[in-house]
C-alpha positions as YAML, in Angstrom:
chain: A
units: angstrom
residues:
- id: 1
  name: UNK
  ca: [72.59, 114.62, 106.77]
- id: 2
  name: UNK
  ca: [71.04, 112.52, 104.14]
- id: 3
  name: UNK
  ca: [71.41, 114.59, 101.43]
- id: 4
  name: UNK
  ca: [74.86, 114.39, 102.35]
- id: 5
  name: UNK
  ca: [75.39, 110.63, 102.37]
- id: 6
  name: UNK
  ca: [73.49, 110.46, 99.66]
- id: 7
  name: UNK
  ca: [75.85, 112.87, 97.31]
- id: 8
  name: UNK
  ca: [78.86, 111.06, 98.59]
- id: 9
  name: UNK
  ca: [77.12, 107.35, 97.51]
- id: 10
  name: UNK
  ca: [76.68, 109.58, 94.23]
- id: 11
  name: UNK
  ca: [80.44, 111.19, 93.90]
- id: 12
  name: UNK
  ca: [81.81, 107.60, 94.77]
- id: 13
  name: UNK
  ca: [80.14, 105.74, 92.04]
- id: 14
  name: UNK
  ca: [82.11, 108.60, 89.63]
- id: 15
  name: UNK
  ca: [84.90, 107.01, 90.82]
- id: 16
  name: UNK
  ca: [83.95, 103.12, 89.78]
- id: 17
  name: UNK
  ca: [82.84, 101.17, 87.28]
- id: 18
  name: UNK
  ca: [81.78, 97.85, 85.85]
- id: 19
  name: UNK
  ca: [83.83, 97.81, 82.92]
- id: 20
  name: UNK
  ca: [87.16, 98.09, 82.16]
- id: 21
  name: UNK
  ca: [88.95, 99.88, 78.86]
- id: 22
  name: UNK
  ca: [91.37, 97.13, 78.19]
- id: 23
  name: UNK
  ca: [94.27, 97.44, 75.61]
- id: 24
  name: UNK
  ca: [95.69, 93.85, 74.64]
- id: 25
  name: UNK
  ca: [99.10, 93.71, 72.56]
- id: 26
  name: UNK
  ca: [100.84, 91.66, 71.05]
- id: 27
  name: UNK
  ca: [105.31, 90.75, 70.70]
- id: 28
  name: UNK
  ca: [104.07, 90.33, 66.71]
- id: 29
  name: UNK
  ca: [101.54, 93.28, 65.78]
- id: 30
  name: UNK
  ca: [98.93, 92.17, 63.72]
- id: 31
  name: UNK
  ca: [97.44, 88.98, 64.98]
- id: 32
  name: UNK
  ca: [93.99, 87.68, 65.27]
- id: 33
  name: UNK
  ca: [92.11, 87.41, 68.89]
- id: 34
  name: UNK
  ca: [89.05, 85.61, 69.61]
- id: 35
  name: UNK
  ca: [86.74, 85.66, 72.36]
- id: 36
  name: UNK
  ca: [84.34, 82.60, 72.39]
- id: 37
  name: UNK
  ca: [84.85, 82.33, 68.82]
- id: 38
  name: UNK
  ca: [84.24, 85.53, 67.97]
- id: 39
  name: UNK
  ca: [87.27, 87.86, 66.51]
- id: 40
  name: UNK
  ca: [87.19, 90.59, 68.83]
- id: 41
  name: UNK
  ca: [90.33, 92.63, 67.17]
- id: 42
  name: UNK
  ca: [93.72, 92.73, 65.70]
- id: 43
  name: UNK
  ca: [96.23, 93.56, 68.29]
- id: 44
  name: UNK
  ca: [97.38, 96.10, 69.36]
- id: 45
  name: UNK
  ca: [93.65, 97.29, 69.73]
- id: 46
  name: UNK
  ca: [91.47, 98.35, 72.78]
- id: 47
  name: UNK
  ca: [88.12, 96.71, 74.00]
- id: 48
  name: UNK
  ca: [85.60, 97.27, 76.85]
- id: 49
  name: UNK
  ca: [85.84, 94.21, 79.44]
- id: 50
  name: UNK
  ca: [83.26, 93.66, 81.98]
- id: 51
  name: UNK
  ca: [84.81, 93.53, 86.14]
- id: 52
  name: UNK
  ca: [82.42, 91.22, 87.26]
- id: 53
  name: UNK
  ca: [84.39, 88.82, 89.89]
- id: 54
  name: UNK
  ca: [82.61, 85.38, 87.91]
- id: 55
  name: UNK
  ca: [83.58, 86.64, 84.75]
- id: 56
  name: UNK
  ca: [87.12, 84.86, 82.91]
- id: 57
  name: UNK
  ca: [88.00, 86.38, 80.15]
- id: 58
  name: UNK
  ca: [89.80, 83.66, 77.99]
- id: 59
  name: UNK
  ca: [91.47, 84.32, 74.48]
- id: 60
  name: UNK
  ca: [92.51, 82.67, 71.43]
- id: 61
  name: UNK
  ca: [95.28, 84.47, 69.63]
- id: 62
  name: UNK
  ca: [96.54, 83.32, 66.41]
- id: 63
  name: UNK
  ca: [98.91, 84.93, 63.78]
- id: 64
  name: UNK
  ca: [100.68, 82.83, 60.21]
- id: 65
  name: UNK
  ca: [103.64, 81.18, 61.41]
- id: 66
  name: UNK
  ca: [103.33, 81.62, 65.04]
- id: 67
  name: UNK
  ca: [101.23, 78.40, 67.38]
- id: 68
  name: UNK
  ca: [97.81, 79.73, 68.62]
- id: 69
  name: UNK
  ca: [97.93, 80.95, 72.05]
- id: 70
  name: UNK
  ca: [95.31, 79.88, 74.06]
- id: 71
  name: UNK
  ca: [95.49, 81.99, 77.63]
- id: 72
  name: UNK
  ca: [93.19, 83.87, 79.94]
- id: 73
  name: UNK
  ca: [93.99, 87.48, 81.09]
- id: 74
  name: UNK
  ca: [95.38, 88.86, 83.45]
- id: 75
  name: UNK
  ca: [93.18, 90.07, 86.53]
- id: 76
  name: UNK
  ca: [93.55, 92.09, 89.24]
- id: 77
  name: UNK
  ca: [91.59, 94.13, 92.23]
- id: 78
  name: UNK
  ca: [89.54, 97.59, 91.32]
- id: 79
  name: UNK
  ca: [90.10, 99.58, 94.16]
- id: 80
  name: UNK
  ca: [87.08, 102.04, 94.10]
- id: 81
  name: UNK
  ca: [84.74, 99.63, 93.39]
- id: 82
  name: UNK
  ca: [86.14, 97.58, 96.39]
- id: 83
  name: UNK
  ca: [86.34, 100.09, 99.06]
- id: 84
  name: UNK
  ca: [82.83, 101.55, 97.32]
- id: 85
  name: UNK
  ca: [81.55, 98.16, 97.28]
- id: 86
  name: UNK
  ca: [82.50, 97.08, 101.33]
- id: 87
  name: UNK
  ca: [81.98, 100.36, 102.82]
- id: 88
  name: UNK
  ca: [78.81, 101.67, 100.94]
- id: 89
  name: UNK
  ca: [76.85, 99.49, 98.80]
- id: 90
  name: UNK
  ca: [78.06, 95.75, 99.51]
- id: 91
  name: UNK
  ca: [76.83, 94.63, 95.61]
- id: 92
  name: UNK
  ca: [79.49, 96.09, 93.92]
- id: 93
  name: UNK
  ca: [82.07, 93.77, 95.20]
- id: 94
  name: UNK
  ca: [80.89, 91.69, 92.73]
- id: 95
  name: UNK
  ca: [82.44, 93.85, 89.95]
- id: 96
  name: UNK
  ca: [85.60, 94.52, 91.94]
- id: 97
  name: UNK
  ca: [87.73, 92.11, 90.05]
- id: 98
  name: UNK
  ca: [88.61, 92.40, 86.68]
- id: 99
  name: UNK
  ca: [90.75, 92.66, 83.80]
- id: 100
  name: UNK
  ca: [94.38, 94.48, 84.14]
- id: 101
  name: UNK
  ca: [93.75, 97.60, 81.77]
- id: 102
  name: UNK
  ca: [97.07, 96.21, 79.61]
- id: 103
  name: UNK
  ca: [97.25, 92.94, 78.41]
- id: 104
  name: UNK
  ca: [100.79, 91.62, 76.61]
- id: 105
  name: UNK
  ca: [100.87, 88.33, 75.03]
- id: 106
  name: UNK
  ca: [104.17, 86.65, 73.89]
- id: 107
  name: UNK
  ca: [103.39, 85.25, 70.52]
- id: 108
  name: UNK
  ca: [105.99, 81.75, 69.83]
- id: 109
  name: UNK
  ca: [106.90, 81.32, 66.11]
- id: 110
  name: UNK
  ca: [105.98, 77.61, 64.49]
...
């Protein structure tokens, strides 16, 4: 019986993560986004964003011609990591909310 609970704990956390791929884009290709100051890509690119429930992920997006866009993205629930998390191994609540796996931004020329 416990080698049994213990290969389900195992096949679950297959299903979850902490991370989430996250593909931000952009209505003008091409622009600039920052993360605490730090250029993190030129849309439309992908990064790695952690789920952790504390954890805002705020932007700065700026392209010539357009005003800077200041916004924070989009979250949402992770479902295996929240049934994972409340039926198995309580902890991983704490990663259960996180970014939406595509971001669009609406760029606004000058």
């Amino acid at each position: 019986m416990k080698k049994l609970v213990a290969l389900l704990v195992l096949a679950s956390f297959a299903f979850m993560g902490c991370s989430t791929m996250v593909r931000i884009e952009t209505s003008v290709p091409g622009a600039t986004v920052r993360m605490k100051g730090v250029v993190i890509g030129e849309t439309p690119f992908q990064t790695k964003l952690t789920n952790a429930i504390w954890e805002e992920h705020s932007v700065v997006v700026e392209k010539d011609g357009y005003r800077t866009l200041r916004t924070d993205l989009d979250k949402e629930f992770k479902g295996g990591n929240l049934v994972v998390g409340a039926v198995l191994f309580w902890p991983l609540l704490l990663w259960s909310y996180g970014p939406e796996s595509r971001q669009y931004l609406e760029l606004v020329e000058d």
